[in-house]
C-alpha positions in Angstrom: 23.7 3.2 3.7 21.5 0.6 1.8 19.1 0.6 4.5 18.7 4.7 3.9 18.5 4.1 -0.1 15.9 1.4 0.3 14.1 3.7 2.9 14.3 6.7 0.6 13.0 4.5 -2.5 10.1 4.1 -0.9 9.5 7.7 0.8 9.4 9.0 -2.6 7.3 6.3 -4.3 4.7 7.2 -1.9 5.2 10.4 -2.1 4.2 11.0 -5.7 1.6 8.8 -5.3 0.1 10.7 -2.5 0.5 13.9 -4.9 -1.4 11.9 -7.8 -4.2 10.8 -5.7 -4.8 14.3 -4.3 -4.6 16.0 -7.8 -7.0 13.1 -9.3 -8.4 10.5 -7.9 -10.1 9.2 -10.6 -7.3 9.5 -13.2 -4.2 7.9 -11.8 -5.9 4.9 -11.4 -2.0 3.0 -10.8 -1.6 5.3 -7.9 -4.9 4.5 -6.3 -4.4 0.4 -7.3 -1.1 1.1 -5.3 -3.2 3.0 -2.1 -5.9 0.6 -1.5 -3.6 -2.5 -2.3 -1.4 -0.8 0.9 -4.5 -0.3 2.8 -6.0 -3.8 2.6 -2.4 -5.3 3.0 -2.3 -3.2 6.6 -6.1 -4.2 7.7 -5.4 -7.6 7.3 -1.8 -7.3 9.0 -3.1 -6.3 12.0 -6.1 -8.5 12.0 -3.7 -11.9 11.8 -0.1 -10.9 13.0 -0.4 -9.9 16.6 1.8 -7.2 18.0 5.0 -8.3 19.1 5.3 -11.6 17.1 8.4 -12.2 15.5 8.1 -12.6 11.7 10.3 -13.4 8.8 9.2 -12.0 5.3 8.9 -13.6 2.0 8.0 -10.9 -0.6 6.0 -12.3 -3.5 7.2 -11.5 -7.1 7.2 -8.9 -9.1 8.2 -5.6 -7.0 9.9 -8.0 -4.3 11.9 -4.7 -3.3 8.6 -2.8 -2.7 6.7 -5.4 -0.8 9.8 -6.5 1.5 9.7 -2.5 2.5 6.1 -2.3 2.6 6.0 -5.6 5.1 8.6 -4.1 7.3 7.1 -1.0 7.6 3.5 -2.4 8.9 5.7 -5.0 11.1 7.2 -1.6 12.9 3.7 -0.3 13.4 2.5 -3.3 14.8 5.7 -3.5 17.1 6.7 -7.0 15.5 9.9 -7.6 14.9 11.7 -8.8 11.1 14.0 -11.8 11.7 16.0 -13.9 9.9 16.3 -17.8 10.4 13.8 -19.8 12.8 13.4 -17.9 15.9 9.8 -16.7 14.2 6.5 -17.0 14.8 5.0 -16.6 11.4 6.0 -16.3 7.9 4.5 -13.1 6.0 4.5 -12.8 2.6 2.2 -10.7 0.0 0.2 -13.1 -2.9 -0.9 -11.4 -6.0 -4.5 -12.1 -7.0 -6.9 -11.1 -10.2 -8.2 -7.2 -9.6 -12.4 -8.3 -8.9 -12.6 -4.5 -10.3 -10.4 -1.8 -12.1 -9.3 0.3 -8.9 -10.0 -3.1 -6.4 -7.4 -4.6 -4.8 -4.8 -7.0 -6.3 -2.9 -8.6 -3.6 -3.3 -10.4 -0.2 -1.6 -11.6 2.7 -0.1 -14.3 3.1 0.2 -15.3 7.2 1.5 -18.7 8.3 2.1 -19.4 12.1 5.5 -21.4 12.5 4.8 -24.5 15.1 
């Protein structure tokens, strides 16, 4: 039942950003902060987890709730799996970093390969 809350949290989170961005791109700017910090999040994913791996996640702070979700989302896209304890390959977890510009993006990934 958790699982479904936490699911549905996020479903609807997106969903009204999705519904700002298309009404206003240029207005909502936490929407679109939110879109291309998601976006740059799953380009470097793919580029440094490869698919398969198995991966434990360490969501930065704030939002925690919202990166862990995030994280496990692109970890099913990529067909890794989310594990707990050490049978992992790498350790993901989301930094936050200073916005270079207003709508830029304000996090990265963190990827460390377990020995």
């Amino acid at each position: 039942m958790a699982c479904l809350l936490l699911a549905a949290q996020g479903a609807v989170q997106a969903t009204i950003r999705g519904v700002a961005l298309a009404n206003d791109r240029e207005y909502d700017l936490t929407a679109r902060r939110h879109q291309v910090d998601y976006e740059k999040l799953w380009r470097e994913f793919v580029a440094q987890v490869p698919p398969g791996s198995r991966i434990s996640l360490t969501p930065g702070q704030p939002d925690k709730a919202l990166w862990h979700q995030r994280l496990s989302e692109f970890a099913a896209l990529n067909r890794c799996v989310v594990v707990r304890g050490s049978k992992r390959d790498y350790v993901v977890s989301v930094a936050l970093v200073q916005r270079q510009r207003p709508a830029g993006p304000g996090v990265r990934l963190v990827v460390r390969k377990v020995a």
